[in-house]
N, C-alpha and C positions, 0 to 999 in steps of 0.2 A: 565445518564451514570456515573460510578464509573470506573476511574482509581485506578487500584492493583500496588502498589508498588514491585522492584522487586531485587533481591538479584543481585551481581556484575557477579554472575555463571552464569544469564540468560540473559543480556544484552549483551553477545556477541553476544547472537541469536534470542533477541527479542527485536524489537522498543517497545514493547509497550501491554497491558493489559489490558481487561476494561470489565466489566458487564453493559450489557444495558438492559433497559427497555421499552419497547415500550407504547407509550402515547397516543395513535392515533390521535396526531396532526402530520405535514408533517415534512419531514425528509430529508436534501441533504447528499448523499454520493459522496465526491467529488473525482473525477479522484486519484489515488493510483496506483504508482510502485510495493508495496507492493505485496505481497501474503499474504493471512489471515487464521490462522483457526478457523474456528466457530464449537461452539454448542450448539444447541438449548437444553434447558434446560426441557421445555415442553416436549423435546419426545427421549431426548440424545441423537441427533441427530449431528455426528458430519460430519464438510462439510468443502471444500479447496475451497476457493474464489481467483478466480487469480487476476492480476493487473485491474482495472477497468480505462477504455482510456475514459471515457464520467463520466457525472456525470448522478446521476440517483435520481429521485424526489419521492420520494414515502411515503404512509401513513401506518405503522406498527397496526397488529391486538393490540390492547389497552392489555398490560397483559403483551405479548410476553418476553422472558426474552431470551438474550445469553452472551455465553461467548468470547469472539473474542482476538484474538493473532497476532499479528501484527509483522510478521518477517524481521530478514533484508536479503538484499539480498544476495542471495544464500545460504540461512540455509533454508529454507524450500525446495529445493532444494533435499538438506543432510539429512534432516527430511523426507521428503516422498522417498526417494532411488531412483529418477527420474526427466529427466528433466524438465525445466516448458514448454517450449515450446510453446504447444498448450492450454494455462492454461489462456492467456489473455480473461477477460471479460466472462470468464464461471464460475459458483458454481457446483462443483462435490459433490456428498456424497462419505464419508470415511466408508467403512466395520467396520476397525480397523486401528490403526496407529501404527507398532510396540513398544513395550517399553511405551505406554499411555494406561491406563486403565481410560474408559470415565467414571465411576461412581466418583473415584479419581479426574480426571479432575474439574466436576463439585462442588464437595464439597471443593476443593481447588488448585485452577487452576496454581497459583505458586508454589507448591510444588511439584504439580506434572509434570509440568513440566520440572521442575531441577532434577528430576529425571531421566526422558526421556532423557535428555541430559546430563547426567553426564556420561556414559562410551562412550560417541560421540566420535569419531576426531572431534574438529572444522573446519571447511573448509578452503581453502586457504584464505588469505586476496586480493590476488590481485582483486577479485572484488568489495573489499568495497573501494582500491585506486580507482578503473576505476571509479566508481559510484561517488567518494567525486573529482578527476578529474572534471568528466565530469558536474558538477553545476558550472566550473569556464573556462573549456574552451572548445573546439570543437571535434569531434570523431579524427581527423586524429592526432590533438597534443595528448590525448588521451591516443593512443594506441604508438605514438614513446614515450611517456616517459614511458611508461608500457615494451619497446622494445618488442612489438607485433606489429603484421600484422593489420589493418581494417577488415580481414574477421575473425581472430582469435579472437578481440574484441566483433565481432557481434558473434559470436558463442557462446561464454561469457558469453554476457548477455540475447540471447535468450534462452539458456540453464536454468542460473544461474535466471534468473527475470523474463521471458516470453514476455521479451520486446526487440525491439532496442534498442541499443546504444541512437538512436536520439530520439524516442519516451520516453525513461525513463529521456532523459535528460529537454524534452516536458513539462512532466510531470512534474518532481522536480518544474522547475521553473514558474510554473501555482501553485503550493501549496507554492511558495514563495510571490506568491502575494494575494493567499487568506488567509496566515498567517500575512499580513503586520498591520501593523496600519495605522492610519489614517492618508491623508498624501498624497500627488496631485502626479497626476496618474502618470505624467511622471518622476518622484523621482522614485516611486515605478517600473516602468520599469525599470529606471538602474540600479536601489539596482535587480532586479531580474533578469538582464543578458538579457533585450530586445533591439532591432537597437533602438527602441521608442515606443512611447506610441502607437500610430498606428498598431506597430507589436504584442502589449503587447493584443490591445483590440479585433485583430480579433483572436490571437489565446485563449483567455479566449473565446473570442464567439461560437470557433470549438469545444473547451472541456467540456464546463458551459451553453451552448445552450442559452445564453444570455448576451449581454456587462455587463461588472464589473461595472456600474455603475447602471445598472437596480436589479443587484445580489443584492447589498450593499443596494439597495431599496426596498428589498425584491419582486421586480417582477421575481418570478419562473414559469418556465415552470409547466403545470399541473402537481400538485401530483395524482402517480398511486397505485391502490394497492401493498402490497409488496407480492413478490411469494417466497424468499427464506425463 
């Protein structure tokens, strides 16, 4: 995997850039808020991966190349002209995406992007407060310092991320502890917002299909072929 470097015009609407290569050894794609876009390069093939609430184990065909784009929340949104809503834990294929021309895409995925988005409005920010809120406290504090409603938050971010409020916040803090270093587990629950370890290990169990300490051991659930 090569991370792309990205000009300061694309970081307001992109976490992130990277061409991968598949090796056909096994591969975890771990739980993401995110929304993605891909395209396979083999057949320009480009596809809208929504937030992914499980992780998923699998073995890529040996060769395989894409491009992937890692947006932040609610710019893909802005970007495909609709909500995500129904976008959780599915891969759609893309016709066309207006303003991207996939030949462009693939020969230089940063540029053409900034393009794509240079005559954008950028979205409102109140959902990158709600989202950088909510890794430090809970839906109802949340939304009173947003001076919003709970049902106005959840419309929000099922709109804006495809997810709850609670689920993206689920989420966040399960990639704070697979980004942690090394370093005893109940640390690592408070540095990532858990009652305790206890809470810490059965919810990585619900998302990671196995305790964080079998993961770290490399005991994975079977690797499956990949279909996207």
């Amino acid at each position: 995997m090569r991370s792309l470097v990205m000009p300061p015009a694309l970081t307001r609407w992109v976490a992130g850039i990277d061409v991968a290569t598949a090796a056909g050894s096994p591969v975890v794609d771990v739980p993401d808020h995110a929304t993605t876009l891909l395209l396979r390069l083999d057949r320009s093939e480009l596809i809208v991966m929504g937030p992914r609430t499980r992780a998923a184990y699998h073995v890529g065909t040996p060769g395989r190349s894409c491009v992937r784009v890692r947006m932040r929340p609610g710019r893909a949104q802005a970007l495909l002209g609709r909500p995500l809503r129904a976008l959780a834990d599915r891969a759609l294929p893309l016709r066309e995406l207006p303003g991207l021309d996939v030949d462009r895409f693939a020969a230089d995925p940063v540029a053409a992007l900034v393009e794509t988005v240079a005559d954008r409005p950028e979205p409102a920010h109140r959902l990158d407060e709600a989202a950088r809120l909510l890794t430090v406290v809970g839906v109802a504090t949340t939304a009173a310092r947003l001076h919003i409603s709970e049902r106005r938050l959840h419309t929000l971010f099922t709109d804006g991320t495809g997810l709850s409020p609670k689920r993206f916040a689920r989420i966040d803090r399960l990639r704070t502890v697979l980004a942690a270093d090394t370093g005893r587990w109940s640390d690592i629950a408070a540095t990532a917002g858990y009652y305790d370890q206890s809470h810490m290990t059965a919810e990585f169990r619900h998302f990671m299909g196995v305790p964080p300490a079998a993961f770290t051991a490399g005991r994975h659930p079977t690797a499956s072929p990949c279909t996207t």
